[in-house]
C-alpha positions in Angstrom: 0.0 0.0 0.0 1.7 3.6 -1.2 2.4 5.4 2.0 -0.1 8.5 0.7 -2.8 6.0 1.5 -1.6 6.2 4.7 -1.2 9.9 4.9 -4.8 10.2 3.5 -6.0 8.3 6.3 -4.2 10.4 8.9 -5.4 13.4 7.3 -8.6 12.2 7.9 -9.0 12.3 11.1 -9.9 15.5 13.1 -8.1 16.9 15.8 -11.9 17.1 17.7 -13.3 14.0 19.3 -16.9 15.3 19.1 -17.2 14.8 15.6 -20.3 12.3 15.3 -19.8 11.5 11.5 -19.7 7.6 10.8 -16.8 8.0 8.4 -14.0 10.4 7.7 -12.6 10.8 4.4 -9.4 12.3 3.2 -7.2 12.9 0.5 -3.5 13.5 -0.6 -2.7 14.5 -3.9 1.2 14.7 -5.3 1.6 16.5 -7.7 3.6 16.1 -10.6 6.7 18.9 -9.5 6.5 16.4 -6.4 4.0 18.9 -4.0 1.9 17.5 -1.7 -1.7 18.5 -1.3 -3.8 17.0 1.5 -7.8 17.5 2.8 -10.1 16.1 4.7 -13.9 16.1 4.2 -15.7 19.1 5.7 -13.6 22.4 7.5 -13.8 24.3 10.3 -16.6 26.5 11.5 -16.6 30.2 9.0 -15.2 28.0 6.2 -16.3 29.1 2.8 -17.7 25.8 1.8 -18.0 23.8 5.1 -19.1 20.5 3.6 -17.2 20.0 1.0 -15.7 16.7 -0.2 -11.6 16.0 0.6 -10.9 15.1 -2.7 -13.1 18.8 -4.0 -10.6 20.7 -1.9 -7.5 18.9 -3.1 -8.3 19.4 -6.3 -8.0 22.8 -6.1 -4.5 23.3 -6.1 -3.9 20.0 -8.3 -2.2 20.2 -11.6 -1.6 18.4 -14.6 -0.1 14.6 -14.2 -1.0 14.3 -10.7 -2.2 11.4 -8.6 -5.1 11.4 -5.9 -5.2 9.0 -3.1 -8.5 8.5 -1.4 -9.1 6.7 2.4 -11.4 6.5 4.4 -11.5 6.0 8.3 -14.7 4.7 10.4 -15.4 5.6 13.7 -14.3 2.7 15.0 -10.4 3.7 13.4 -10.5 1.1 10.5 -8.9 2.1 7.6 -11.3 1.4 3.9 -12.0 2.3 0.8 -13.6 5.5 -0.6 -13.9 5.7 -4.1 -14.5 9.3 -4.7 -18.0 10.4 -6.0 -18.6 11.2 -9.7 -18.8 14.8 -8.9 -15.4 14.9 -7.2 -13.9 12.3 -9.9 -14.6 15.5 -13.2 -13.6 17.9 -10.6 -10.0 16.2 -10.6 -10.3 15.1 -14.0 -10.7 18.6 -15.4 -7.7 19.9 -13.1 -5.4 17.2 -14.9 -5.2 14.6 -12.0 -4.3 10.9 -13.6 -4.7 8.9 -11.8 -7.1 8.2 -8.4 -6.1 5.5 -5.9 -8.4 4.1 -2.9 
């Protein structure tokens, strides 16, 4: 498994142990010069989009050739898949994003 995965899932996680969702997503991107990019799914409080998906907010600042890795973490701190929804999947598409691992 390629140590992003890993990062991904860490990156899930929130600092806050009130969070009641079932399952955490998040997301690393490298990008081709080598960057990393990482989000998790929703943001704090004031955020512009609060709810948005972790792989929406890495796309962002993808470019062209990069490669998204996708985890997910339950509640109970097992590690799983999360294939990214179609929305999220032309969002990276259209930024130049490769190739999506989860």
């Amino acid at each position: 498994m390629p140590v992003e995965l890993w990062m991904a899932a860490q990156q899930a996680v929130p600092n806050r142990k009130e969070d009641l969702r079932n399952a955490l997503v998040g997301c690393v991107i490298r990008r081709d010069d080598g960057v990393l990019v990482s989000a998790r799914n929703g943001s704090s409080r004031g955020a512009r989009n609060p709810n948005s998906h972790a792989e929406a907010r890495c796309a962002r600042k993808a470019d062209v050739n990069s490669v998204a890795y996708v985890a997910r973490v339950l509640r109970d701190g097992t590690v799983g898949c999360a294939r990214p929804c179609k929305s999220c999947r032309v969002r990276m598409r259209s930024r130049g994003v490769r190739d999506v691992m989860f």
